[in-house]
C-alpha positions as CSV (number, residue, x, y, z in Angstrom):
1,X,54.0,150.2,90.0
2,X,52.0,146.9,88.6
3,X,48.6,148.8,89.5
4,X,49.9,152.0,87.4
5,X,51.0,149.6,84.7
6,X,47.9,147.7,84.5
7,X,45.9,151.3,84.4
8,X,47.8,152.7,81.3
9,X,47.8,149.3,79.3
10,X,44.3,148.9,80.0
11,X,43.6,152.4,78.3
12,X,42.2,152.8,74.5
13,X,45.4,154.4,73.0
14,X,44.8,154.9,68.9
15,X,48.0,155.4,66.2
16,X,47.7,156.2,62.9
17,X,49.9,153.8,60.4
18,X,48.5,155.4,57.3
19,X,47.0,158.7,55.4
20,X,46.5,160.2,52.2
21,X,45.0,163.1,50.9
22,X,43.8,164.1,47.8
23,X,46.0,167.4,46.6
24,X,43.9,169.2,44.7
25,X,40.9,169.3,47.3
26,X,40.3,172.5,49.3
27,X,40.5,172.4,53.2
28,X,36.9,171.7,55.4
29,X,35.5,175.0,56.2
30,X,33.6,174.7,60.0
31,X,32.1,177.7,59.2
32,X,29.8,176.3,56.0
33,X,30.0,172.7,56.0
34,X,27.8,170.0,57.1
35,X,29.6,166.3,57.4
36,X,27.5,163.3,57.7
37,X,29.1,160.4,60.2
38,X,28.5,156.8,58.9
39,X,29.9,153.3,60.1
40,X,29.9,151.1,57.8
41,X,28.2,148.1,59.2
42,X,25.5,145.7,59.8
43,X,24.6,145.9,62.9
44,X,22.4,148.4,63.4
45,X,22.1,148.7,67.1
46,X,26.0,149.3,66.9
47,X,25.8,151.2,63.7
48,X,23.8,153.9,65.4
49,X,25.6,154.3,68.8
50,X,28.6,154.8,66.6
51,X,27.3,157.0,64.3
52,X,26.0,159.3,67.0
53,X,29.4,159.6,68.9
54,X,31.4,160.0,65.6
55,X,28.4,162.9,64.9
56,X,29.3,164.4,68.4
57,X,33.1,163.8,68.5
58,X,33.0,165.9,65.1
59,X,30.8,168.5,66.1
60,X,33.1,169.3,69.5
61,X,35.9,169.7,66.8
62,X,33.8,172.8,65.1
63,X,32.1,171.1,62.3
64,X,28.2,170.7,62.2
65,X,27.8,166.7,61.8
66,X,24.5,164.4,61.7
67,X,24.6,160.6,62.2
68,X,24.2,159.1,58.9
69,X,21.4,157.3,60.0
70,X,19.3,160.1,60.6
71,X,20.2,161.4,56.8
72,X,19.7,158.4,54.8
73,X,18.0,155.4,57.1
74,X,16.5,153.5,54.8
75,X,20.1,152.8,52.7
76,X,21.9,150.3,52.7
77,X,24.6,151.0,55.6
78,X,27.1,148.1,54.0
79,X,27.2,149.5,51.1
80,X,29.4,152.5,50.3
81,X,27.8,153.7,46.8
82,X,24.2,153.4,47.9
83,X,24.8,156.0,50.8
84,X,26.8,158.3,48.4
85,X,24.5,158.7,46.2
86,X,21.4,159.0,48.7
87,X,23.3,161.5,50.6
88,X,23.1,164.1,47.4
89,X,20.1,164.7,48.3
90,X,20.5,165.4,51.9
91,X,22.8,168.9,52.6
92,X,26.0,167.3,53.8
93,X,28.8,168.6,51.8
94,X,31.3,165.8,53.2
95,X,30.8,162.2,54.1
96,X,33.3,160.5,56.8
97,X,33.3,156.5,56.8
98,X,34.6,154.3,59.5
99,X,34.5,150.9,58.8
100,X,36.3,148.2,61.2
101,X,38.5,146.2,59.6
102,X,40.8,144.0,61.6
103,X,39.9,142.9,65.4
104,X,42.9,140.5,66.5
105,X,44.7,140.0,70.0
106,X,48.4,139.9,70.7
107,X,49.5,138.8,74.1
108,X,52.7,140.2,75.6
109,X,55.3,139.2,78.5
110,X,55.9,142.0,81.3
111,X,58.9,141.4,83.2
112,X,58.9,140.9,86.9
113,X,60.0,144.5,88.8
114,X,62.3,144.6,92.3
115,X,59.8,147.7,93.3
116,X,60.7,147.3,97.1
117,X,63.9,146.7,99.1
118,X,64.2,142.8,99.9
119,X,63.1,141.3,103.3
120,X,66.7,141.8,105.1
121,X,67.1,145.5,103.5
122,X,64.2,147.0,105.6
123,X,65.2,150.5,107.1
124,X,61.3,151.4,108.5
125,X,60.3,147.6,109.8
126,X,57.6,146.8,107.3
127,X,58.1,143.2,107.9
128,X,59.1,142.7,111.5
129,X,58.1,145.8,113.6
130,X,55.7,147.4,115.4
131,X,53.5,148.1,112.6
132,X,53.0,144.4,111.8
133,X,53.0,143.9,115.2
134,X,50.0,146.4,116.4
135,X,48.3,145.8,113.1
136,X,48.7,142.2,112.1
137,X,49.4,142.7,108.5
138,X,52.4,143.3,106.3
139,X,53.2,145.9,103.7
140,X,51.1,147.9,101.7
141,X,53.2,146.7,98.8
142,X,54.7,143.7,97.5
143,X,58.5,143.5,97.4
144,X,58.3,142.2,94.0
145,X,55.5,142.7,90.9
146,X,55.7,139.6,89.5
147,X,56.2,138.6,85.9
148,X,52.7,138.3,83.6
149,X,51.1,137.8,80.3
150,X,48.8,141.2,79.4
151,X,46.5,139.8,76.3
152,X,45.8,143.4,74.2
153,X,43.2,143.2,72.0
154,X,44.3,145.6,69.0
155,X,41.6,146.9,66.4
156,X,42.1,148.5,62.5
157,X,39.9,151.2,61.2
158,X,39.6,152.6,57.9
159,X,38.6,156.3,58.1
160,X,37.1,157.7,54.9
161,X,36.3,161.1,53.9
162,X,34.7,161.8,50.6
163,X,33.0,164.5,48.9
164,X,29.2,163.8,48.5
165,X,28.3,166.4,45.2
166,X,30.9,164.0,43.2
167,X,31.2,160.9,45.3
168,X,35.0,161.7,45.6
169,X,37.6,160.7,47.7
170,X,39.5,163.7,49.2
171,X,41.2,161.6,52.5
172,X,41.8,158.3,54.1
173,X,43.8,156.9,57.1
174,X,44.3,153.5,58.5
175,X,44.5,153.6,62.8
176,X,45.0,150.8,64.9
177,X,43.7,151.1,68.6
178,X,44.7,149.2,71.7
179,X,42.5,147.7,73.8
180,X,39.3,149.9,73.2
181,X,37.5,149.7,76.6
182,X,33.8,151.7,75.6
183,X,32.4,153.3,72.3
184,X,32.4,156.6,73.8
185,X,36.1,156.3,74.2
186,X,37.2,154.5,71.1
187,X,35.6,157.0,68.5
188,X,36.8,159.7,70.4
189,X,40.6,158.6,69.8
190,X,39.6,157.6,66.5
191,X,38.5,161.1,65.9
192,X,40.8,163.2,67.7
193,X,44.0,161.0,65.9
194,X,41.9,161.7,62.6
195,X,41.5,165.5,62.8
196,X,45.5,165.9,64.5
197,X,46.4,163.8,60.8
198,X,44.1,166.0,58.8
199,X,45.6,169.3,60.1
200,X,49.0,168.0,59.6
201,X,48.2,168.8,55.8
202,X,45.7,172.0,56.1
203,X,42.5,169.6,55.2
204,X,40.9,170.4,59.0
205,X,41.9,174.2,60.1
206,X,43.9,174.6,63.0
């Protein structure tokens, strides 16, 4: 039970708190638009590996997607405006933003679980039979998982979608993920929770 527990608290698991749409804007169509995938950031190193896994996340969801990077490298990739407007020049029809916002940790108490029948309630001899006997060893498995502290390291994104002819913005959701173990992981439950939101209100087609 503890090593099951341990596996699903351990896994990147993304909600979103927050979304709005713009209600006069018409829905993506896969068929005839180009996005461009841009993270908002500094680092470039990082920047780039998370620009091309956004880029391929998207393009696994039906819409043709470039890295922003590739579109517009010598912009400025902190500043919002400056990639707008380069990117009218370029043939994406939509621009999607991540930016991280918040990174924080939050550290929570797990109770202690009575998983296994106690050393006098012992029907097959785990403890004092022939097994431990022949073998030399107890149980497979504790009689008790014990009580512990899991720390859970809990990160915002801002997701931004805007319309690069007018420098609009048609959508925007705030996630939180827990405990993001790889990038390859984390921007695919950052997109996949992004596109389930969007189809929620007809912006991204079923």
């Amino acid at each position: 039970m503890l090593a099951v527990l341990l596996i699903l608290t351990a896994c990147d698991y993304t909600d979103f708190e927050a979304t709005w749409q713009d209600p006069s804007i018409r829905p993506i169509d896969p068929r005839n638009e180009h996005l461009a995938a841009l993270l908002l950031s500094a680092n470039e190193s990082v920047r780039r590996s998370f620009e091309d896994n956004l880029a391929r996340q998207l393009n696994r969801h039906g819409v043709e997607t470039t890295p922003g990077y590739q579109l517009v490298p010598e912009a400025d990739a902190t500043n919002k405006e400056e990639l707008l407007a380069d990117l009218k020049t370029t043939t994406a029809d939509h621009a999607v933003f991540m930016r991280i916002i918040d990174r924080e940790k939050q550290v929570r108490y797990i109770p202690g679980y009575d998983s296994y029948p106690g050393l006098y309630d012992d029907p097959f001899f785990w403890y004092d039979g022939p097994f431990v006997r022949q073998w030399g060893y107890g149980p497979w498995f504790s009689p008790y998982d014990l009580p512990y502290y899991q720390v859970d390291t809990i990160v915002s994104v801002e997701t931004l979608v805007y319309s690069v002819p007018d420098s609009k913005l048609v959508w925007t959701g705030l996630s939180k993920t827990m405990n993001p173990s790889e990038v390859d992981r984390f921007v695919k439950e950052l997109v996949s929770g992004a596109v389930k939101e969007m189809k929620k209100t007809g912006f991204f087609p079923s």
